[in-house]
C-alpha positions, 0 to 999 in steps of 0.5 A, spaced: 444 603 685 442 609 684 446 614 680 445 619 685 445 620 692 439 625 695 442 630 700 440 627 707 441 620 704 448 622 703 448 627 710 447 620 714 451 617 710 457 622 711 455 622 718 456 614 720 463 615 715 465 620 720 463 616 726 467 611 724 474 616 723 471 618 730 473 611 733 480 610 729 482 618 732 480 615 739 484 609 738 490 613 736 490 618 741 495 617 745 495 613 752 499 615 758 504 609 758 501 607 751 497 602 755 490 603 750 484 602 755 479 606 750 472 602 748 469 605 743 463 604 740 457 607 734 450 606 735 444 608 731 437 606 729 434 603 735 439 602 740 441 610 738 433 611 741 434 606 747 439 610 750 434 616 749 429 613 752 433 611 757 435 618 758 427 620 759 428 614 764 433 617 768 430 624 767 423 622 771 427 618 776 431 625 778 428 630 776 433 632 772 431 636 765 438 636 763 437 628 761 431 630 757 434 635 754 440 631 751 435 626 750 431 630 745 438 631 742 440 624 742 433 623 738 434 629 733 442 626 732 443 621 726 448 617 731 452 617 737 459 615 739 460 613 745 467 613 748 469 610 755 474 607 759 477 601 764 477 605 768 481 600 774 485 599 771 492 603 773 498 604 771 503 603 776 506 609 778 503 609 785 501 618 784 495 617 790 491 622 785 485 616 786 485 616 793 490 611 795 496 610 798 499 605 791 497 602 785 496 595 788 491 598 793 487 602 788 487 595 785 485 592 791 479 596 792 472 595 792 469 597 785 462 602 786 456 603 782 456 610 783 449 614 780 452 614 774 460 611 773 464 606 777 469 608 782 475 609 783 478 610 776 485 612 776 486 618 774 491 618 768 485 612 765 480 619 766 486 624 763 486 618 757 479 617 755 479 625 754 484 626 750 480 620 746 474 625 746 478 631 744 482 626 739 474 624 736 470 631 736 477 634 733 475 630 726 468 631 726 469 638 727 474 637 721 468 635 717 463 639 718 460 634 722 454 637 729 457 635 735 457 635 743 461 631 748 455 628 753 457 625 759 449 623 760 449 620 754 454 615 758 450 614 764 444 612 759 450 606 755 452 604 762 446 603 765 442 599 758 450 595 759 453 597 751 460 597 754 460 592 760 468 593 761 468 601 762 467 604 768 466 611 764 463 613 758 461 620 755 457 620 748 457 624 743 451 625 738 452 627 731 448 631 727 448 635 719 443 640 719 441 646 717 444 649 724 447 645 730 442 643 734 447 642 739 449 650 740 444 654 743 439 649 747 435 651 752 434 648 758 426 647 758 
């Protein structure tokens, strides 16, 4: 090994040790009950451009230049994270915020493959996959490290199957430039 660490080598290596504090602060964020359904996950290289193009896909598909935009971010970011939910699962306080009467009822629903997540979701699993987020982005942010929450970035995840057991996924592309990519995009 070298005795010396080039600067974008050590920015890259930075940023995949920040991904990794990104997971154990969206573990440790607290859960509604302290029931932890969070999944979360690190992806880079390939699998990182896979979601990419998969977002390009979508783009097409529906004419939606937002998916290209972020695709573009997410080819320019070092890494993603990717946060996401057991979204059917519920906690049992039958509160009738996802649309049903009870708990057992919204266990007992239909599940259904939305344009882009599966539903219903319990309300308090959206509340707790948020505060993962903001729990993860605070620590990058901490460290100096380019970010942005991306629910396109999930949508992409979701369809190429890297999080089978989540019903909702966000992404959070990670970069260290001279300046955030991520600040002023403009729309094409």
């Amino acid at each position: 090994m070298s005795p010396k660490i080039e600067g974008e080598d050590g920015e890259k290596e930075a940023i995949l040790e920040t991904a990794k504090l990104m997971l154990a602060a969206a573990r440790t964020a607290p859960k509604t009950a302290g029931i932890d359904d969070i999944l979360t996950l690190i992806v880079y290289g390939e699998e990182k451009n896979a979601i990419a193009e998969k977002m390009e896909e979508i783009a097409e598909q529906r004419k939606i230049d937002g998916f290209r935009r972020d695709a573009r971010n997410v080819r320019d970011s070092e890494a993603v994270v990717l946060i996401g939910v057991r979204g059917s699962k519920s906690i049992g306080i039958n509160c009738g915020a996802c649309g049903y009467k009870n708990c057992s009822e919204f266990e007992e629903a239909k599940r259904h493959v939305g344009q882009d997540f599966t539903g219903p979701t319990c309300l308090f699993k959206a509340l707790d996959i948020g505060i993962a987020l903001g729990s993860a982005v605070k620590i990058a942010s901490l460290l100096n490290i380019d970010n942005r929450i991306m629910y396109r970035i999930g949508t992409a995840a979701l369809k190429l199957n890297l999080m089978p057991e989540a019903t909702v996924v966000m992404g959070v592309p990670l970069s260290a430039k001279g300046k955030n990519i991520y600040f002023d995009r403009k729309w094409p």
